[in-house]
KOLKE-364717 format. One record per residue (C-alpha): residue in three letters; x, y, z. Coordinates in Angstrom, 3 decimals. Example, Ala and Ser with C-alpha at 12.3 -4.5 7.8 and 13.67 -1.06 7.14 Angstrom:
# residues 2
ala; 12.300; -4.500; 7.800
ser; 13.670; -1.060; 7.140
END
This chain:
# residues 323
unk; 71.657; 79.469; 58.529
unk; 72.321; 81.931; 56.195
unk; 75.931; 82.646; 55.179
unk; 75.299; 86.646; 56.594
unk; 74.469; 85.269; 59.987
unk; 77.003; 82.948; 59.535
unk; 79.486; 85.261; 59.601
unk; 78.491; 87.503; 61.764
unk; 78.311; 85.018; 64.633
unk; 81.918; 84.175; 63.897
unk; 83.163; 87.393; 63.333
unk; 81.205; 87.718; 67.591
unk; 82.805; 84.660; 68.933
unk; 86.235; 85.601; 67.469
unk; 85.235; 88.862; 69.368
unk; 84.836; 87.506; 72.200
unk; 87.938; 85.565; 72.130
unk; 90.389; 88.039; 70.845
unk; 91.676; 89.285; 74.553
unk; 91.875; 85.696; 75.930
unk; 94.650; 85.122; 72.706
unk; 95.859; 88.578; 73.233
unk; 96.644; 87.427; 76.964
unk; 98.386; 84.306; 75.877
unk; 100.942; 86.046; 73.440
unk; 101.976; 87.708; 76.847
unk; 104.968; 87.626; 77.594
unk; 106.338; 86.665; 73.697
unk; 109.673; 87.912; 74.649
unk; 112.499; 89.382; 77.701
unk; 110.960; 91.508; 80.323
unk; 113.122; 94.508; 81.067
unk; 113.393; 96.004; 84.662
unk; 114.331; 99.463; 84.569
unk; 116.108; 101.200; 87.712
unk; 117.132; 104.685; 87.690
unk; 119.416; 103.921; 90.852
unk; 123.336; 102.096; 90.672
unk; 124.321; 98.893; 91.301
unk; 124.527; 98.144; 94.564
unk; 121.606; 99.957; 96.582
unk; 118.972; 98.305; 98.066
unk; 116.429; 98.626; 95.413
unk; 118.726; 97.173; 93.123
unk; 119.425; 94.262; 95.362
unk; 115.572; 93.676; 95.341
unk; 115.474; 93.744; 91.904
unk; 118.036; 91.396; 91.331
unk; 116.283; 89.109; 93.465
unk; 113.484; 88.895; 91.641
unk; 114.604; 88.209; 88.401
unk; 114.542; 84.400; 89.215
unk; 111.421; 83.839; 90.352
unk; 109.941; 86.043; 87.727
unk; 111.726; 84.525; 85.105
unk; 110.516; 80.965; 86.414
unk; 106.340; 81.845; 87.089
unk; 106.545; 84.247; 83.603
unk; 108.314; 81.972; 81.551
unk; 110.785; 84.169; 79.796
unk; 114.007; 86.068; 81.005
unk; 113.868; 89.061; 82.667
unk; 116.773; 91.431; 82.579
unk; 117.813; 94.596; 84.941
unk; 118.433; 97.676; 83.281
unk; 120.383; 100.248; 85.133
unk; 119.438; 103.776; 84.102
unk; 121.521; 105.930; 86.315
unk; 121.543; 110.146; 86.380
unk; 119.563; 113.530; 86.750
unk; 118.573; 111.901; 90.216
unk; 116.675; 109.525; 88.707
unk; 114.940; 111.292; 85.257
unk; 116.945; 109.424; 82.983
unk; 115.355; 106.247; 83.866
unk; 112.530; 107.457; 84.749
unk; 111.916; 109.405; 81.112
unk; 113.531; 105.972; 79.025
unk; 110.736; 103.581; 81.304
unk; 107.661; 106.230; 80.404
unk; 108.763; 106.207; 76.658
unk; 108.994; 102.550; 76.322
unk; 106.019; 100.446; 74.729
unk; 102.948; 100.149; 76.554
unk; 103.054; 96.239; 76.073
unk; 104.265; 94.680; 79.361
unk; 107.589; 93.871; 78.374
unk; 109.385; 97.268; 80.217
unk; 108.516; 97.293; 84.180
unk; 109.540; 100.529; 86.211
unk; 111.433; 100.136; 89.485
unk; 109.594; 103.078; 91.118
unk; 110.415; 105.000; 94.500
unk; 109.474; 107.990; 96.985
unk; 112.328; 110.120; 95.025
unk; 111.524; 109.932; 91.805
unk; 107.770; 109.584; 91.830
unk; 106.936; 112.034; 94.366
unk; 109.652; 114.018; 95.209
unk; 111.186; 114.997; 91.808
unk; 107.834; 115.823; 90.515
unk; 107.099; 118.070; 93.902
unk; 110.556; 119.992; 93.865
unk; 111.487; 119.959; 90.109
unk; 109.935; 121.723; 87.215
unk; 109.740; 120.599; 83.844
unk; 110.078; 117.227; 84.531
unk; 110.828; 114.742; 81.373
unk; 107.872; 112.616; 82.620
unk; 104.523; 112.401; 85.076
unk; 103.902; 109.613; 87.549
unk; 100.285; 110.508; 87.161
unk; 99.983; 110.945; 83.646
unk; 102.802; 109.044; 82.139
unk; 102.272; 105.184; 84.586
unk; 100.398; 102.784; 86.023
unk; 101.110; 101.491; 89.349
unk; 101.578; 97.721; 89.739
unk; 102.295; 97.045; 93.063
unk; 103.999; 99.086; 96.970
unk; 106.647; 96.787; 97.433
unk; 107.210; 98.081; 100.566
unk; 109.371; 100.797; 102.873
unk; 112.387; 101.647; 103.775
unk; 112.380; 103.197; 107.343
unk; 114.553; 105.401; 108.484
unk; 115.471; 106.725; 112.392
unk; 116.252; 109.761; 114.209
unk; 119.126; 108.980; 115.378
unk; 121.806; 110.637; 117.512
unk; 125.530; 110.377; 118.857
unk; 125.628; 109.309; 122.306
unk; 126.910; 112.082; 124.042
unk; 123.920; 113.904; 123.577
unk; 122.252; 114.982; 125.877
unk; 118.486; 114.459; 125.005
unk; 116.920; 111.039; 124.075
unk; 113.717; 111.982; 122.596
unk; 112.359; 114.574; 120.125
unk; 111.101; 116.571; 123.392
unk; 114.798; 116.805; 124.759
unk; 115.943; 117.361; 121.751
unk; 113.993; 120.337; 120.996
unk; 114.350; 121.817; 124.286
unk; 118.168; 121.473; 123.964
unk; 118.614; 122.750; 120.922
unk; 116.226; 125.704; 121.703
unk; 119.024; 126.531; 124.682
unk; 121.346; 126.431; 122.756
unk; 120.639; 128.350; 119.287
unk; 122.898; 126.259; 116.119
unk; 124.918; 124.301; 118.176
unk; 123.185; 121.109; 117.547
unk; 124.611; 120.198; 114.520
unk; 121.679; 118.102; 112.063
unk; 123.625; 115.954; 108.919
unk; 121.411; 115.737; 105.861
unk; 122.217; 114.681; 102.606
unk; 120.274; 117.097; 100.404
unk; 117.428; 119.578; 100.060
unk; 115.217; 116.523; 98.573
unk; 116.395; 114.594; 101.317
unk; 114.007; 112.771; 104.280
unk; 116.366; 114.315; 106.615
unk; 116.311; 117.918; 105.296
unk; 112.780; 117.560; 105.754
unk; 112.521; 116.265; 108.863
unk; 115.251; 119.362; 109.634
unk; 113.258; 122.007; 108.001
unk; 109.592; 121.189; 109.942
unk; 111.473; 121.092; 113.125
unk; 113.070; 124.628; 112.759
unk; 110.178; 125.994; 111.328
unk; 107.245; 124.268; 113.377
unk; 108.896; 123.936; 116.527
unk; 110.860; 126.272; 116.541
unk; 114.480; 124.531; 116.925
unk; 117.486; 126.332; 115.615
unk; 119.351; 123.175; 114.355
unk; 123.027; 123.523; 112.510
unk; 122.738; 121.687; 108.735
unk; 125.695; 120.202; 107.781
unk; 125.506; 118.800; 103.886
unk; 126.579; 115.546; 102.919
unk; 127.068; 113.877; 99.554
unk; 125.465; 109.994; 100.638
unk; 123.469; 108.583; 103.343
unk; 126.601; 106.254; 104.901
unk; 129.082; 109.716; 104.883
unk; 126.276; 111.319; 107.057
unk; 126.259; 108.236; 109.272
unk; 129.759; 108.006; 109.553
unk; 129.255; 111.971; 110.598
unk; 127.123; 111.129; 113.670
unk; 129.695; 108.212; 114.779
unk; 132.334; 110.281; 114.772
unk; 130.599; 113.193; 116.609
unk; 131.069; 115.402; 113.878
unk; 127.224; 115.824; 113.953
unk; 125.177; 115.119; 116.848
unk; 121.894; 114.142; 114.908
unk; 120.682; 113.165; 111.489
unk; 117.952; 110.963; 110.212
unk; 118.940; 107.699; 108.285
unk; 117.950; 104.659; 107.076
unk; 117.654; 102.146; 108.894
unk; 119.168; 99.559; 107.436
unk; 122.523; 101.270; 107.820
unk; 122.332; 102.561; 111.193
unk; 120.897; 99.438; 112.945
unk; 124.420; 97.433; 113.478
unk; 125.488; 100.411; 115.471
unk; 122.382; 100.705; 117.378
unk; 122.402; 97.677; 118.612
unk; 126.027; 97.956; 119.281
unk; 125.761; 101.105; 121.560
unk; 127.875; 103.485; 119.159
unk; 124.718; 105.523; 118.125
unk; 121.461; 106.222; 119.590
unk; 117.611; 106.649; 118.389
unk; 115.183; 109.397; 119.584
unk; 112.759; 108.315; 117.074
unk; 111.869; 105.863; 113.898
unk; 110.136; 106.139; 111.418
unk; 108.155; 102.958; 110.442
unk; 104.442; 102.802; 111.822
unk; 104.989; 100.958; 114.657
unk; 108.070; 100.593; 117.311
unk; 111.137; 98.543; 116.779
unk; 111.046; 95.230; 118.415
unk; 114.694; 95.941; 119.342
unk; 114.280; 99.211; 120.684
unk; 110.832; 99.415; 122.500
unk; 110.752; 102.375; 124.033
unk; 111.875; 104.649; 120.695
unk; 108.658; 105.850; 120.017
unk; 107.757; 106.672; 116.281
unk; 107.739; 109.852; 114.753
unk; 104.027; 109.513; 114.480
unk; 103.967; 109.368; 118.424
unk; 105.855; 112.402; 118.445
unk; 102.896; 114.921; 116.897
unk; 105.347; 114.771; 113.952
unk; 102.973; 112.744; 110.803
unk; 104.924; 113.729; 107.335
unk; 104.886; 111.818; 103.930
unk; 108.501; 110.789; 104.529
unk; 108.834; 107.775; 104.787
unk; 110.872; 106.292; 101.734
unk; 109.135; 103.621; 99.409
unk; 110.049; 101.475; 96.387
unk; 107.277; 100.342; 94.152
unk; 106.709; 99.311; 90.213
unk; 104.732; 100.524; 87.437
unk; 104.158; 100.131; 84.244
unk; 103.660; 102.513; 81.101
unk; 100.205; 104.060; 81.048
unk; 98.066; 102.297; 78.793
unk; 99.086; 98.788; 79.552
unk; 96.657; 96.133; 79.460
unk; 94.924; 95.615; 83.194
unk; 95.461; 91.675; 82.984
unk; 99.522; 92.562; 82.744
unk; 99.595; 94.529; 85.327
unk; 97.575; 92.257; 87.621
unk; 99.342; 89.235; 86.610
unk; 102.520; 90.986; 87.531
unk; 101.330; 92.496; 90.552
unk; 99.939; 88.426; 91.830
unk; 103.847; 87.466; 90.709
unk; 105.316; 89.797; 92.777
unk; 103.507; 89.130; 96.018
unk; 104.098; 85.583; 95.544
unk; 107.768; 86.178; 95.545
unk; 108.143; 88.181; 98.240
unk; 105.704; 86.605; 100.542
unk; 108.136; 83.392; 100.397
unk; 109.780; 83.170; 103.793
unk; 113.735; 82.290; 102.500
unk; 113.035; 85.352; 100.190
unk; 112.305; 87.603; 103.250
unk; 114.976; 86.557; 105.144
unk; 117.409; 86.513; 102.129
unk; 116.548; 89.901; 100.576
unk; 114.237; 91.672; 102.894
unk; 115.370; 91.747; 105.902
unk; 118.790; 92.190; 104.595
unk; 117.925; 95.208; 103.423
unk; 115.782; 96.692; 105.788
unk; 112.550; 96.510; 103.810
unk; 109.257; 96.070; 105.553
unk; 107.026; 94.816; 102.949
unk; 103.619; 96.701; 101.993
unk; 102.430; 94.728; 98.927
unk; 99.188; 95.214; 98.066
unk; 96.660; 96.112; 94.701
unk; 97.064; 98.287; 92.007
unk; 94.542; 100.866; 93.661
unk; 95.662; 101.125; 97.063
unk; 99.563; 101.662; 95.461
unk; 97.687; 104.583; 93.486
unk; 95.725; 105.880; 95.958
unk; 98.816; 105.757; 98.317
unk; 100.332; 107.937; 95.397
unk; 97.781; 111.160; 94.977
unk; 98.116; 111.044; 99.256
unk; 101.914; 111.310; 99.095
unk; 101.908; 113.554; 96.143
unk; 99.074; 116.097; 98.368
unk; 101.023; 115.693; 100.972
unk; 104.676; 116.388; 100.199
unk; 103.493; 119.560; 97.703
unk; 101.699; 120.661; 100.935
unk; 104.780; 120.001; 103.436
unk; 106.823; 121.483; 100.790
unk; 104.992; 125.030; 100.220
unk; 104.518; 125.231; 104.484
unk; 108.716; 124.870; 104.470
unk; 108.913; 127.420; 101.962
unk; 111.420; 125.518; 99.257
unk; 111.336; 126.649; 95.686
unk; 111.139; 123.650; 92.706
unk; 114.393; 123.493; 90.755
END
């Protein structure tokens, strides 16, 4: 052979090779988690969980990095800016991936443009719920009521961005009930609202208000998952109600636009593993009130543009400006 074909049918194979030893450098070093949420809340507990099992199937450390402030768009901007090498994961969610980008304007980032989506981890649900002395005990009553008696109902929300405001906003607008808003600062303040009487409705999560709903102290008129609670059976959903809005909140992970496909699936396959293990269900998911959704790369996007349609469409019928 002559030393020009030689070398050109090394120069192929080492061609063909280059991605499989590209893959195996991966990961060389610490894989950073980025949250744009506090200590303490449940995607942060989720998080936290899975730094062991990651750490053990990836064979490095991984680390939690919490980016707190500007509801999320510090974190957010500091995960979108980071290398497009698989060594910086996003802790994603309904707020800042959907929501800020629908209400906000000149946003430091893009969840289109700027990521990659890895993997739906799953939902948090939330419930219509409602102090006991009222006097309605679905959406039907409630609207009726509330119709007969014009801001007297009194509807806790905490925040214009809020799955409650929402929820608030297509009521009063689509069916026509003249609900009371009272603001609140954090999701637990509004419960403690409704449990005091101070308001006589919100929605919240689930997580939070299911000790007192199995207790008696608080009552549901509707939830919000896609399917009835085993512990209250005859709740219906918001979905049985004629009410079908992209509210329901979600936590998810991406990765920096332009990272390699085999990172993101190998992280994705990681993931799932993890959370499909039965002691890490009834450790961390069920603790806090996640119902798991895991699933590929494509449905998590496609899931994406539908929520992003959506809310922008929900958002222009209620009439609220972007900030």
């Amino acid at each position: 052979m002559n030393r020009n074909l030689c070398c050109c049918a090394i120069l192929a194979c080492a061609t063909v090779f280059l991605p499989v030893a590209h893959a195996q450098t991966w990961p060389a070093r610490t894989i950073r988690m980025i949250l744009p949420a506090a200590p303490g809340n449940p995607s942060d507990t989720l998080a936290r969980a899975l730094i062991a099992p990651l750490s053990q199937s990836l064979g490095v450390a991984v680390v939690l990095d919490n980016r707190i402030g500007a509801d999320g768009n510090i974190g957010m901007e500091a995960c979108a800016r980071a290398p497009a090498d698989g060594h910086t994961l996003c802790v994603t969610s309904s707020n800042n991936t959907v929501w800020n980008p629908v209400m906000r304007s000149n946003l430091p980032y893009d969840p289109l443009r700027d990521f990659v989506p890895v993997i739906h981890a799953g939902f948090f649900d939330g419930a219509l719920i409602a102090h006991p002395s009222l006097k309605a005990n679905n959406v039907k009553e409630l609207i009726r009521l509330t119709q007969a008696n014009p801001d007297k109902i009194n509807w806790g929300h905490f925040g214009v961005n809020s799955t409650g405001y929402m929820y608030l906003g297509y009521l009063k607008k689509s069916r026509k009930a003249p609900f009371y808003a009272i603001p609140y600062k954090t999701p637990p303040q509004a419960l403690q609202a409704v449990l005091s009487g101070e308001v006589q409705v919100e929605v919240n999560a689930l997580f939070l208000a299911d000790p007192h709903l199995k207790s008696g102290k608080i009552k549901a008129l509707a939830v919000g998952g896609d399917k009835r609670l085993d512990f209250l059976p005859g709740v219906p959903t918001f979905a049985e109600e004629g009410i079908k809005l992209p509210l329901r909140t979600w936590l998810g992970y991406h990765y920096q636009a332009g990272t390699p496909r085999a990172y993101v699936l190998r992280i994705n396959t990681e993931i799932r593993t993890a959370m499909a293990d039965p002691a890490f269900k009834e450790k961390i998911l069920d603790r806090i009130g996640l119902t798991s959704n895991t699933g590929s790369p494509e449905e998590f996007d496609s899931f994406i543009r539908d929520q992003i349609k959506a809310a922008t469409d929900l958002v222009k019928f209620l009439g609220i400006k972007s900030e």
